[in-house]
Structure formats: C-alpha cells, structure tokens
C-alpha positions as CSV (number, residue, x, y, z in Angstrom):
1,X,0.8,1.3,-24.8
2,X,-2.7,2.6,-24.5
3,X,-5.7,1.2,-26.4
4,X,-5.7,3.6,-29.7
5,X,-9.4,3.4,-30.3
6,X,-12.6,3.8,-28.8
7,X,-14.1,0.6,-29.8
8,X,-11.2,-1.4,-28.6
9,X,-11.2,0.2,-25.1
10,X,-12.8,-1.5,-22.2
11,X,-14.7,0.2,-19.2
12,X,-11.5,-0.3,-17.0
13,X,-9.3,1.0,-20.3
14,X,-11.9,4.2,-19.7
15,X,-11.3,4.6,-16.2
16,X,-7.2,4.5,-16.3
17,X,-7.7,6.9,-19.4
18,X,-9.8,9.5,-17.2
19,X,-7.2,8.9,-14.4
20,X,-4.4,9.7,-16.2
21,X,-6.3,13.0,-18.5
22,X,-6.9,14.5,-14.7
23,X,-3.0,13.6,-13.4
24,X,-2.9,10.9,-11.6
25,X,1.0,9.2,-12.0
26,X,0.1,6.1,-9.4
27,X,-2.3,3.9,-8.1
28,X,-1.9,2.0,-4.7
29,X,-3.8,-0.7,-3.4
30,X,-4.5,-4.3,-2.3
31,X,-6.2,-5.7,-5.1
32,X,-8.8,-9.0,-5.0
33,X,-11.2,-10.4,-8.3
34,X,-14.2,-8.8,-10.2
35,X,-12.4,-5.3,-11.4
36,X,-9.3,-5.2,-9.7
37,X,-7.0,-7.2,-12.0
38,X,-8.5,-5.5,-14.8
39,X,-8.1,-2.0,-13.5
40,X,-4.2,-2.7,-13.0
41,X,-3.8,-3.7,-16.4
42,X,-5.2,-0.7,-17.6
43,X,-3.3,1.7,-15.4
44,X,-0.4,0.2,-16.9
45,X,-1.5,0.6,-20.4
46,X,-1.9,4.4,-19.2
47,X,1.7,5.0,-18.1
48,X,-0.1,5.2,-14.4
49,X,2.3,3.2,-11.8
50,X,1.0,0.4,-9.4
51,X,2.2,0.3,-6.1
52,X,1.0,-3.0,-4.4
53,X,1.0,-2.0,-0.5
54,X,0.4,-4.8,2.5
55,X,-2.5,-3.4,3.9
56,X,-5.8,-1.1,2.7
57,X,-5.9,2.1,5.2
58,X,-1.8,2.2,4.4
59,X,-2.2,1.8,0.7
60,X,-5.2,4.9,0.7
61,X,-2.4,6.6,3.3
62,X,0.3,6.5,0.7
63,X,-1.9,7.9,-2.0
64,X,-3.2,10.7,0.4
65,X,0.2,11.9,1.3
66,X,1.2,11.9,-2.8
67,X,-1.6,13.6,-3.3
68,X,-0.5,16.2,-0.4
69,X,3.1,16.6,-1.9
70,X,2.2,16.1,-5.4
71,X,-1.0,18.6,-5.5
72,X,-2.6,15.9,-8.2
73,X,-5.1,13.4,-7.7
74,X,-4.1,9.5,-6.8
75,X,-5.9,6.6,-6.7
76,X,-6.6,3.2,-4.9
77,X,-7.5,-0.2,-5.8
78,X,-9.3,-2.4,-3.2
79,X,-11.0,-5.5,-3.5
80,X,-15.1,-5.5,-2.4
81,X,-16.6,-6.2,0.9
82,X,-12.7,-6.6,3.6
83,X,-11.2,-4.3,1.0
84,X,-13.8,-1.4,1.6
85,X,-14.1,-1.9,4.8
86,X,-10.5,-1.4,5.9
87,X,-9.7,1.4,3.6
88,X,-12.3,3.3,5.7
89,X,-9.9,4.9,8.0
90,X,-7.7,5.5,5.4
91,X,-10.7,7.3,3.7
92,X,-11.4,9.1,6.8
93,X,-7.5,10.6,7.1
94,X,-8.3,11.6,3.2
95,X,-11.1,13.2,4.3
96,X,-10.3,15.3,7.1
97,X,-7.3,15.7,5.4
98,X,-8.7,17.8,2.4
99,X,-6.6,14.6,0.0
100,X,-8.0,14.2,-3.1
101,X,-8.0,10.2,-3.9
102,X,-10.0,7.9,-5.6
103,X,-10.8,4.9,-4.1
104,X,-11.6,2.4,-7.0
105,X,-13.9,-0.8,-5.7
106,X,-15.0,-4.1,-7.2
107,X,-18.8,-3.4,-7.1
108,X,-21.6,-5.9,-7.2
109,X,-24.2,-6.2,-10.4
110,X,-27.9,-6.9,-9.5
111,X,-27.2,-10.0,-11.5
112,X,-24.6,-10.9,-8.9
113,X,-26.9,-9.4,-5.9
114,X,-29.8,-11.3,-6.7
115,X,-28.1,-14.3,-5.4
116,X,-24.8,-12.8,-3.9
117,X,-24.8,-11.9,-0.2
118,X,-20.8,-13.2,1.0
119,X,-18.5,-10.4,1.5
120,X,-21.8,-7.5,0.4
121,X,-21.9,-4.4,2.2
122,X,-23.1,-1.5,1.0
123,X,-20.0,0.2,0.2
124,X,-21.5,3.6,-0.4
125,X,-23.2,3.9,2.4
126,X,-20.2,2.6,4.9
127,X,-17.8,5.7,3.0
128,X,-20.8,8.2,2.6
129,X,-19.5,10.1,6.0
130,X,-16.1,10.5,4.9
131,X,-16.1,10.7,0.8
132,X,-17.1,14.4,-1.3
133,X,-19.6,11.9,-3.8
134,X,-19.8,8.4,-5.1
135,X,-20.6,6.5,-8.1
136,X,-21.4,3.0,-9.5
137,X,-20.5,1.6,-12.6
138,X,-22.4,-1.7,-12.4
139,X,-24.1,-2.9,-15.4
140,X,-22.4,-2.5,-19.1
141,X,-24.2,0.7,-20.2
142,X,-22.7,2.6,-17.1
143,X,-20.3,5.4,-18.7
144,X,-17.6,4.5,-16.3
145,X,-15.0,6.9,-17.7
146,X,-17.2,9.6,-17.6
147,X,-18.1,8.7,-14.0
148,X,-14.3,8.8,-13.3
149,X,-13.8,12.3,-14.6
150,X,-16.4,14.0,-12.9
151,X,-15.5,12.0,-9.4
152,X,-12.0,13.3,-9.8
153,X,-13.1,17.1,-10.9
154,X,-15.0,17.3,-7.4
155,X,-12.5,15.6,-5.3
156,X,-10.3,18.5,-6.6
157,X,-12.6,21.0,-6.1
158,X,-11.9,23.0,-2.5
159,X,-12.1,21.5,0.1
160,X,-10.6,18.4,-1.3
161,X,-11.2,15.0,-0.2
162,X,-11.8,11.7,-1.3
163,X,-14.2,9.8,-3.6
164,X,-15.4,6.4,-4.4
165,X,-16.5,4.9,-7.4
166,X,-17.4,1.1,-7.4
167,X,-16.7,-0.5,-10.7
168,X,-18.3,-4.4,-11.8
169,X,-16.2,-7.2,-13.7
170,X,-18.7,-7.0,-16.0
171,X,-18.1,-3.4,-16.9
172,X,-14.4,-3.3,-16.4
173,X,-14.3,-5.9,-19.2
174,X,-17.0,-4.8,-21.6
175,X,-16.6,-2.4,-24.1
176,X,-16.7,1.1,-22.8
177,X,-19.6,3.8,-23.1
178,X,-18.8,6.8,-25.1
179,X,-17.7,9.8,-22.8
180,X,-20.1,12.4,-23.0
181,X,-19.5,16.3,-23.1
182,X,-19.6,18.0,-19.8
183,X,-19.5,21.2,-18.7
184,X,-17.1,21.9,-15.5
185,X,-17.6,25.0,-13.8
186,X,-14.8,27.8,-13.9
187,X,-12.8,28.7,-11.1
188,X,-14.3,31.3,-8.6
189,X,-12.9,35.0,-9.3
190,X,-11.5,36.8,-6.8
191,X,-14.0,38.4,-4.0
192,X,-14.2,41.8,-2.9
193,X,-11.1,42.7,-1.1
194,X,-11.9,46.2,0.4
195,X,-13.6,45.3,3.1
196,X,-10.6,43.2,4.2
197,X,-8.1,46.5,3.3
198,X,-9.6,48.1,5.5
199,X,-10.0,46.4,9.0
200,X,-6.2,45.4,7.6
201,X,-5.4,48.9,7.7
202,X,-6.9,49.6,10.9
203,X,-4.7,47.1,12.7
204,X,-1.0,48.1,14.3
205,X,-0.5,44.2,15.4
206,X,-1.7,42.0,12.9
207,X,-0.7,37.7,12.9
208,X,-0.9,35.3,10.2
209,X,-1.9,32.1,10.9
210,X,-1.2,29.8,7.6
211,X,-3.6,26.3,7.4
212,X,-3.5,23.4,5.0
213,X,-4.7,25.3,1.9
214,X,-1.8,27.1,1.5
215,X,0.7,24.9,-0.9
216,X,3.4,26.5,-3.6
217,X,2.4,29.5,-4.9
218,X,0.0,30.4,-2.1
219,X,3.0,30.1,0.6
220,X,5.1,32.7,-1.8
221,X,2.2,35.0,-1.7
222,X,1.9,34.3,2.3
223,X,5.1,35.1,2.7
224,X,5.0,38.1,0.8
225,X,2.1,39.2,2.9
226,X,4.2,38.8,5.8
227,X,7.1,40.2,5.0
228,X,5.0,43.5,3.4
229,X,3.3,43.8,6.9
230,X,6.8,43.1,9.2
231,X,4.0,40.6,11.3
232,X,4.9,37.5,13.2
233,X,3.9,34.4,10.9
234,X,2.5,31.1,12.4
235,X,1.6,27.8,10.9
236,X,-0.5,24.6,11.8
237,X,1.1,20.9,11.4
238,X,-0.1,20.5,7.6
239,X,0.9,23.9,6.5
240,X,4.8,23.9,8.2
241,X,6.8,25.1,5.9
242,X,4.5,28.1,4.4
243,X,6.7,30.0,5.8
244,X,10.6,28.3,7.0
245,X,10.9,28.0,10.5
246,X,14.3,29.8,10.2
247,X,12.3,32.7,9.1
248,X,13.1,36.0,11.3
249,X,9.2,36.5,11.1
250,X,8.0,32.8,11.8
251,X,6.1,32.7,15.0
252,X,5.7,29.3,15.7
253,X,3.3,26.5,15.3
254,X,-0.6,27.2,15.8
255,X,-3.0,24.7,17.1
256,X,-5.5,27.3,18.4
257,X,-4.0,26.2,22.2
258,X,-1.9,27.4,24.8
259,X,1.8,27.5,23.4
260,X,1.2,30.0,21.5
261,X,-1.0,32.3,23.1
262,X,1.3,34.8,24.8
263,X,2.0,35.5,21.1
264,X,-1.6,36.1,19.6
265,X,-2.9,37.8,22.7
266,X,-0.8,40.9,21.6
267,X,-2.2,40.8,18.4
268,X,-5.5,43.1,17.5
269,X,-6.4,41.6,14.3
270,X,-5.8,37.3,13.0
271,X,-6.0,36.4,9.9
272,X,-6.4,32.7,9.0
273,X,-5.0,31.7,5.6
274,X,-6.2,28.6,4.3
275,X,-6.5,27.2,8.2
276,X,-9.3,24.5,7.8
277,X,-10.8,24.4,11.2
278,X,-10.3,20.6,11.7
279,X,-6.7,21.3,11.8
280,X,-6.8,23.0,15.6
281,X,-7.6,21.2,19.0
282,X,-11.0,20.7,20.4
283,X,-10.8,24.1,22.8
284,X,-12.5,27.3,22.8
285,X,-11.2,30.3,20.7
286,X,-9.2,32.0,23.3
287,X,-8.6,35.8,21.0
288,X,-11.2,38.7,21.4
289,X,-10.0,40.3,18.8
290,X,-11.2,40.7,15.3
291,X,-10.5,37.6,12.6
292,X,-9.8,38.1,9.0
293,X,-10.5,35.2,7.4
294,X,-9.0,33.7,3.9
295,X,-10.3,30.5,2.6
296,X,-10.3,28.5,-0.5
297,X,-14.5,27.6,0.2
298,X,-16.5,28.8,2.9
299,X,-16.3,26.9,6.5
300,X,-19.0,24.3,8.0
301,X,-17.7,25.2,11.3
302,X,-16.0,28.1,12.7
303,X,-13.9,28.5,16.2
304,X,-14.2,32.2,15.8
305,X,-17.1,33.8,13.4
306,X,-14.6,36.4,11.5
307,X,-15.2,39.9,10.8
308,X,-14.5,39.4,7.1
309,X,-14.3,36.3,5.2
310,X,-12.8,36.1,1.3
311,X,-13.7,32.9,-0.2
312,X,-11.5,32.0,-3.3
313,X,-8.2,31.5,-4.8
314,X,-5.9,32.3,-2.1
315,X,-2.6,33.8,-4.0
316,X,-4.9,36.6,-5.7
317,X,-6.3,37.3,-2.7
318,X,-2.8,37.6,-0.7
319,X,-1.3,39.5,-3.2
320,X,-4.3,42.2,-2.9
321,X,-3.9,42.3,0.5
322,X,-0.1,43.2,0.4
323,X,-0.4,45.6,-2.4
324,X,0.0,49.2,-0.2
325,X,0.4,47.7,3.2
326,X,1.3,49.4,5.8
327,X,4.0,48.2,8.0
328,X,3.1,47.0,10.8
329,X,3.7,47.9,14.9
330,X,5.9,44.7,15.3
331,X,9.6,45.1,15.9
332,X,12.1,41.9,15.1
333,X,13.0,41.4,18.8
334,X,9.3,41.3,20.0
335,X,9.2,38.4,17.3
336,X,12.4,36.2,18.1
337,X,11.5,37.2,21.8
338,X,8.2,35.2,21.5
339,X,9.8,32.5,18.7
340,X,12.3,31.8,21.6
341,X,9.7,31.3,24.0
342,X,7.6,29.4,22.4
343,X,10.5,27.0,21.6
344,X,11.5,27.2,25.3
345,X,8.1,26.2,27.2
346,X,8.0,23.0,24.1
347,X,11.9,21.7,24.7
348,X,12.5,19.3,27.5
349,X,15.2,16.8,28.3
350,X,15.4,13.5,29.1
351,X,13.2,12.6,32.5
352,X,15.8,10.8,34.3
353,X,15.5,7.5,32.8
354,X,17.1,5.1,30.4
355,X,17.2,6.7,26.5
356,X,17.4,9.8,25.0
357,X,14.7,12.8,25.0
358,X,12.1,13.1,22.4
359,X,13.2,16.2,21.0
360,X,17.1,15.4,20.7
361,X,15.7,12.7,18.6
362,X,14.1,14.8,16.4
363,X,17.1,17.2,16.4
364,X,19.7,14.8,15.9
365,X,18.0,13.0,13.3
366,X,17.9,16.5,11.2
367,X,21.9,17.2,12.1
368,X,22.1,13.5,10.5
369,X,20.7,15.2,7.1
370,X,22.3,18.0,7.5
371,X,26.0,16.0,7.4
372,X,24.3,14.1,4.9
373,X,23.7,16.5,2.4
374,X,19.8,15.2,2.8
375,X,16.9,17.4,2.8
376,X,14.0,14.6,3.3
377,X,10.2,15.3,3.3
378,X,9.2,13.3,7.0
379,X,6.3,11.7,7.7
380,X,4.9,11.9,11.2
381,X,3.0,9.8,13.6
382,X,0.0,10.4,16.0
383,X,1.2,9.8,19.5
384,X,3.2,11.8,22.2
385,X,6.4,12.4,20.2
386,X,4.5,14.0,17.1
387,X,4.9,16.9,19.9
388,X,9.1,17.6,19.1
389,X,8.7,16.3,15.3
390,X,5.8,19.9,14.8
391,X,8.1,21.8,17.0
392,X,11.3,21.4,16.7
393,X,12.1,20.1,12.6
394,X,12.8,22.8,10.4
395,X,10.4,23.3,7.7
396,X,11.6,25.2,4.6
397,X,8.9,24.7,2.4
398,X,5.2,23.5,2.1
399,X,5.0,19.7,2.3
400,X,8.3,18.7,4.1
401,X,6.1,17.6,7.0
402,X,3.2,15.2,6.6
403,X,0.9,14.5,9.4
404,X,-2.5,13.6,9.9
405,X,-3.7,16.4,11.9
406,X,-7.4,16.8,11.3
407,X,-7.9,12.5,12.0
408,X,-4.2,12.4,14.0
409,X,-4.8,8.3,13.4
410,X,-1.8,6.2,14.0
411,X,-0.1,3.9,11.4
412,X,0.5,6.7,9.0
413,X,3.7,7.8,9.4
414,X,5.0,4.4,7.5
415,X,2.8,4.6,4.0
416,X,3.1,8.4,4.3
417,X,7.3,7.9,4.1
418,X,7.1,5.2,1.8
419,X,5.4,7.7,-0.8
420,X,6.9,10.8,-0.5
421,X,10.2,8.6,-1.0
422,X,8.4,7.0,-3.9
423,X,7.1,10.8,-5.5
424,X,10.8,12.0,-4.8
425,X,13.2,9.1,-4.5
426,X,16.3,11.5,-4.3
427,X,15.2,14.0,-1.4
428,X,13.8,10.6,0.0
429,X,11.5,10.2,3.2
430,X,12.3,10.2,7.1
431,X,9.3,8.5,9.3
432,X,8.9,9.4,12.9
433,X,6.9,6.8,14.6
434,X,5.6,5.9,17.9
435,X,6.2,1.9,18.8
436,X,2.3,1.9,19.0
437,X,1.7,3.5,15.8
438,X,4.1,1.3,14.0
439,X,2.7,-1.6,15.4
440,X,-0.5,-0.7,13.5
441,X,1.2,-0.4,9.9
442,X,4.2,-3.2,10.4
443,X,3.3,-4.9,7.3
444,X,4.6,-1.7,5.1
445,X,8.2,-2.8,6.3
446,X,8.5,-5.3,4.1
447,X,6.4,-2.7,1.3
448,X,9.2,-0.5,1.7
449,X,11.8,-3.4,1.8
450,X,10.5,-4.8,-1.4
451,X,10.2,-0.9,-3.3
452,X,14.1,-0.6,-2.2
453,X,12.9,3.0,-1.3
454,X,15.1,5.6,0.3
455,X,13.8,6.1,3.5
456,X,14.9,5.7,7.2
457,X,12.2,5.0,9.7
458,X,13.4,6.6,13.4
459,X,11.2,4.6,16.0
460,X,10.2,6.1,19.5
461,X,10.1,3.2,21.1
462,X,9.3,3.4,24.9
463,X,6.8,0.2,24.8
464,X,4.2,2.6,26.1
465,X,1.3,4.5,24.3
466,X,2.6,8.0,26.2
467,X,0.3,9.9,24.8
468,X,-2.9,7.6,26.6
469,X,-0.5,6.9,29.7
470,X,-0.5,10.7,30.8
471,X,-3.7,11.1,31.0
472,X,-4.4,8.2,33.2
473,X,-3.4,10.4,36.2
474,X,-4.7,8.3,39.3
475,X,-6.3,5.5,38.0
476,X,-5.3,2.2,38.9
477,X,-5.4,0.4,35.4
478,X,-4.8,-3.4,34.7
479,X,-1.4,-4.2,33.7
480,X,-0.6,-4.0,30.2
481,X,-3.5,-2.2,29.6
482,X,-1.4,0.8,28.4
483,X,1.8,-0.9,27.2
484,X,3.6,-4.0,26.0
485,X,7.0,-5.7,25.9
486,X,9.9,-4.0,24.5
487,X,9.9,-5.2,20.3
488,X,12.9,-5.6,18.5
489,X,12.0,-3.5,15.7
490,X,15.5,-3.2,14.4
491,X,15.3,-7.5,13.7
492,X,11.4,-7.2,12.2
493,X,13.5,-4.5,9.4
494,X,16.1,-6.8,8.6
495,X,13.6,-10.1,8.2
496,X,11.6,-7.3,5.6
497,X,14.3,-6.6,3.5
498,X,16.0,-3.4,5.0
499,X,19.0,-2.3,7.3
500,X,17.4,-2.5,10.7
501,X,20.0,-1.0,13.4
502,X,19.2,-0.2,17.3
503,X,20.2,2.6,19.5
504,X,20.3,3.0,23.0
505,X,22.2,5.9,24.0
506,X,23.2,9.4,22.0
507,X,26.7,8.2,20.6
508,X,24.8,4.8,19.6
509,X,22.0,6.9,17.8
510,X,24.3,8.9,15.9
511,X,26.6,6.4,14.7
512,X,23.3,4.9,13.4
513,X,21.7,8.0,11.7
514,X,25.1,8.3,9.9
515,X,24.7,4.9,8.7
516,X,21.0,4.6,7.9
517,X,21.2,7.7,5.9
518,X,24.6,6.2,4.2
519,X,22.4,2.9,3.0
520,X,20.7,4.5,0.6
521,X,17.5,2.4,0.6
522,X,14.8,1.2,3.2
523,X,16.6,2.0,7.1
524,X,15.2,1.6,10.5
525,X,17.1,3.1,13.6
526,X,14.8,1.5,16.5
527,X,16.0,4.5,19.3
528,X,15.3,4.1,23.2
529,X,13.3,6.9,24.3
530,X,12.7,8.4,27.5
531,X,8.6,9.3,28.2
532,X,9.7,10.9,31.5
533,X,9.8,14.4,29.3
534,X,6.3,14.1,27.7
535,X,3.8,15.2,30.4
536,X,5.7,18.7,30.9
537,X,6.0,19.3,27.0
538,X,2.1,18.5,26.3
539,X,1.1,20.9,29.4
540,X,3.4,23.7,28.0
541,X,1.3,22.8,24.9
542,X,-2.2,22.5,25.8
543,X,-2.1,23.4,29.0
C-alpha cells in the first residue's frame, strides 16, 4: 500500500508516486546499489509492476515498445556507471523512436565524488544526444518528485522521447521535498486549416502517407480522410496498421524508396500524416509535386520542404480536412492494380537452396494465428527478413507491428515481444528475428522463460548477417567475417525455460507453428531459411 502521508514518504516514495500520477503501470530494468533497491520498493508500494530483464538496452527496449502500444509513459531502473552505459542504445531506439521512457539512475553525491571515481561517468552527458532533458536529484533538499513529473510531462510532449533523471541513495531514502505547484502548458489548438483546403481541393490525385504519430484515434480520423477522398493510403513500418492492409484503399508500405514509387509518381499532391522523417531511408525525395504536411510539432529536418505544414493535434486536424472533400480522381482498380504490384516486385521464393523463403515464413506464421484463433501484436528485427515481416503481415490496427525503424538496431525484436505479451498477455506476442539479431539479446530467453509469457519467437536462421552479406558484392572478405556456425536455438529455449522446437522444411514448420501457438507460454520455432531470395527483394525495394 502506498505511504499515506507526506512526512512519511521518502524521495524514492516521491518518485514512484509521480510515476504512477502520470501512468506509468511498469518499470523494467537491471537494478545494482545506491537508489535502485529503493526505487523498486517504492514502485511496488505504488501498484507500479517490476519487470527484472537480463540485460540494460533490452530492459529500456521492453519499456519503449509498452510505451508504443500502451500510449503511457514507462520507466527503467539501471544501476550507475555499466548500467548507463549499456542502456544507451536502448536510449537511442527510445529516441529516434519518439518512446516516452524514463530512465531512473543511481546518481553520485559530491559527498561521494569528492573521493569516488570507480564506475563515474558522467551520465548526463553520455545520454545528452539521445534524451528530450535530464535531471539530478543528488543531495536531500533535491525535490525529486517534482523532478519526476516534469521529466515525464516533456517526454510526453510531441515528439516523444526519452528522459533521464539520476536519483542518490541518499535522496531516495531521505524524506522527500514537498512538490511544488507548476504550471504545465495547454495543448496547442488547432492551426489554420484553409490554406491546406485549398491546395487539397486543387488536387485530382491526392496520397496519404501515415507516420509514427498517428496511434488510435488519429488512425480513425486517417482513415476517414481516406475514405472521404477515395485516395490510395500508405504507411511507414511504425505506423502499419493506420490503415489495415486488407483495406481496398491501402497502398502499401512507404519508406520514401523505390517500391513504392510507381504509385506516388501519379500522385499531384502528398500529404504526410504524422510521418517523422527518421522513419524513411537515407535517399533523396524522389516526388515533384506539392507536399501537405501534418505533424504533431514542427520537423528539424525535412526530405521535401511542404507547401503547407499544420502543426498540432492530428485528429482535429484530419477531421477538418475531410469535412466537404471532394472525391478524388482515383478509381479502385488503379488502387489494387498498384497494391498488387507493389506486393509482386517485394514477394520472392526460395533461392534454390536448403529451407524455406523469408516471406512464406512470415505468411505461414500468420495462417498459424489465423487457425489459432490468435491475433498477436509482433515484434520485428533489423536485418534482411524485417523486408517480408513490413510487407507481407497484415496489419489491422496501430501497434500490431513494432520495429525499430528510425535506429533499425538489432536485438529488439526479443524485449519488444516479451512486452507487448506482458501489456496484453491474451493477444500475446510473435517475435521475428534474425540469428544475428537474436544473438545480441539471447539473455531475454530465459526473461521470457521465467515471466511464462505467451509468446513464440520464429527465428531466421541462415547463420549469415544477409542483410551485411549482400552488400559485399566483390570483395574477398576473411572467413567468418560475415557469418558463424549454425546455433541450435531451439536447445538454448529449452535450457531457458520454454518449448524450443526446430524446423527444417514447410511440413516441419507448420507442424511447429501449430504447436508453439498451442503451448500457451514462452515458444521458439528455430526455422531454416533460405538468403538466396534476399538480394532480389531488397533491390525491388530500394533499388
């Protein structure tokens, strides 16, 4: 039970309290001494969950992709000095990920620095290029709740991201500093919408593109849009779902490259939704045509500069822009024609060699659900197969797909699965990982074997890092410079606590799926792929 006064509460007490007043339901992390124990203690008092994960970046991972699904801050508890430092790429996927976590650090009193240089660094300053703000609560009269409350109001403002707030022993224990009164500032109103009516009006092919910013209510009023307009509807990674690939107006994925651009070159007017720029690939804008652009804050960067740019709450803005639409030039077939196409230059078959195609992988694993009566959120790896998971799993709504898109770091598929299973234990969790990428997070097998969640991990394992090995082209590399022997994952599953089960062939993969899905807790199907198909997809993609 929470502390029921103010003079019996601690600075930790104050922090969990602040945590739990702005939504947070669970903490993750790897703790160590100085705050950390205390900090756990008082998240429990608070109702607030602790998750204790095997490694930092995957602990901050699993908090990021709650925070994704959920649309609530989370938080993490690391340990100072190692713990920092190896959140920092999970810091950096929060970042470039628009998450909004906390990361909650044992900080360092001048007491303590005076004499204390083992395991220092300066934690600010090694996070300052990938956290929103920072504060320390050091020293006893430091108003650590307080601190907490306003770090969490601006790691929810737009563009999200993450923050840090280093917390002492000393202060975590001593009696906590009154909170004082502070004004937040309001939510911006909605902008001026004529100017986007009107180049709306004057355009006869009009496409959507919908980004990362667009979650529940803003995909109902992107749909809407669509569907007012009679306009082909795309989406980036992060935003699949925003409108359901089985959409008669969906268009496809965008990642401002080549698959789709025999689709938006017949259009005469784009309009981003919520796309963040760091979602798309590092290539020129390829359109000369006019850009509408609608985004929850203005952008640092842009691909394209855009003709008219609305900078607010997104659903307001959508619904003003569908109120007295016209329809627009599109006809259906012109849409499936180009779905169909897109979906055509992406799909490949098996190269020839031993195992099955990336993309029947993907597609099998979702007839699996399907027979299943399982809709699972998945989690997705960086690598060459994240290719087939963007393309070819249906979508129905926003957050059924996580990715890091905007870092596309490996290892996250795991922690990503393990809490969306966690936030929604009956829809579950499917990851999709590389062997590489797996490799990187193999520790959060035995997380997930010890949570008993319900999840089934589906591992491309080709022992190669495909993605890397295409684009070696002629080099002459050293061996095993790009690879490594074949693992057993299916063993390293069941020696964590979970059904581990290997698949070689189509009939062997399927009997698996069936089974893995049946278990009802922590699964791994370890499936032999063939990389033989990769090279002609990513060309078709980037090209």
């Amino acid at each position: 039970m929470a502390q029921d006064s103010a003079e019996a509460l601690t600075g930790a007490g104050a922090v969990a309290r602040a945590m739990k007043a702005a939504g947070v339901a669970r903490a993750y992390g790897v703790p160590g001494g100085g705050s950390s124990l205390d900090l756990i203690a008082a998240c429990k008092a608070e109702g607030i969950a602790f998750i204790l994960a095997r490694q930092e970046t995957a602990a901050v991972v699993m908090a990021a992709a709650e925070a994704e699904v959920s649309g609530a801050p989370t938080a993490v508890v690391v340990t100072r000095g190692p713990g920092v430092a190896n959140a920092v790429n999970g810091m950096a996927i929060a970042s470039l990920e628009r998450n909004p976590v906390l990361l909650l650090a044992d900080g360092f009193g001048a007491t303590e620095r005076a004499y204390a240089n083992h395991q220092y660094v300066d934690h600010a300053a090694l996070l300052r290029p990938v956290v929103k703000a920072s504060a320390a609560a050091l020293e006893p009269e430091a108003a650590a709740g307080a601190m907490t409350a306003m770090l969490l109001a601006t790691a929810m403002a737009e563009p999200r991201g993450p923050v840090l707030l280093e917390l002492s022993g000393k202060v975590a224990k001593a009696p906590a500093m009154p909170l004082p009164m502070v004004a937040l500032a309001g939510a911006p109103g909605l902008p001026d919408v004529a100017a986007a009516r009107a180049l709306l009006a004057r355009a006869r092919r009009p496409v959507l593109v919908a980004g990362l910013e667009v979650r529940g209510t803003e995909a109902l009023a992107f749909r809407a849009l669509a569907e007012a307009l009679g306009c082909p509807a795309l989406v980036t990674y992060k935003a699949k779902g925003a409108i359901p690939d089985a959409h008669p107006l969906f268009g496809g994925v965008f990642t401002a490259s080549h698959a789709e651009a025999a689709l938006l070159r017949q259009a005469d007017l784009i309009l981003l939704v919520g796309a963040d720029p760091v979602e798309f690939f590092a290539q020129p804008w390829r359109y000369d045509v006019p850009v509408l652009e609608l985004g929850t804050a203005p952008r640092p960067v842009h691909y394209r500069t855009p003709e008219v740019a609305l900078y607010g709450p997104l659903a307001p803005a959508l619904a003003a822009l569908a109120e007295g639409a016209g329809r627009s030039a599109w006809e259906a077939d012109e849409i499936a024609a180009a779905r169909a196409a897109w979906a055509g230059s992406l799909r490949n078959r098996a190269g020839g060699n031993a195992g099955l195609s990336p993309t029947d992988v993907v597609e099998m694993a979702q007839e699996a659900c399907r027979r299943a009566a399982r809709h699972p959120r998945i989690g997705v790896d960086a690598g060459a197969h994240m290719f087939p998971c963007t393309s070819f799993w249906q979508a129905e709504q926003p957050g059924d797909l996580l990715i890091s898109n905007g870092l596309a770091s490996m290892g996250y598929a795991l922690p990503a699965a393990i809490s969306a299973a966690l936030f929604d234990p009956k829809r579950g969790a499917v990851a999709f990982t590389g062997d590489g990428g797996l490799l990187m997070c193999l520790g959060e097998l035995a997380t997930a074997g010890a949570l008993g969640v319900n999840m089934v991990v589906v591992v491309f394992n080709d022992a190669t890092l495909s993605l890397i090995d295409i684009k070696k082209e002629q080099r002459d590399m050293p061996e095993g410079s790009l690879g490594w022997p074949m693992v057993d994952f299916a063993a390293v599953m069941q020696g964590c606590g979970g059904l581990g089960l290997r698949a070689r062939d189509a009939a062997e993969y399927r009997a698996a799926l069936d089974q893995a899905l049946a278990h009802g807790g922590p699964a791994l199907v370890d499936v032999l792929v063939d990389p033989g198909s990769y090279p002609a997809q990513i060309k078709a993609l980037r090209g």
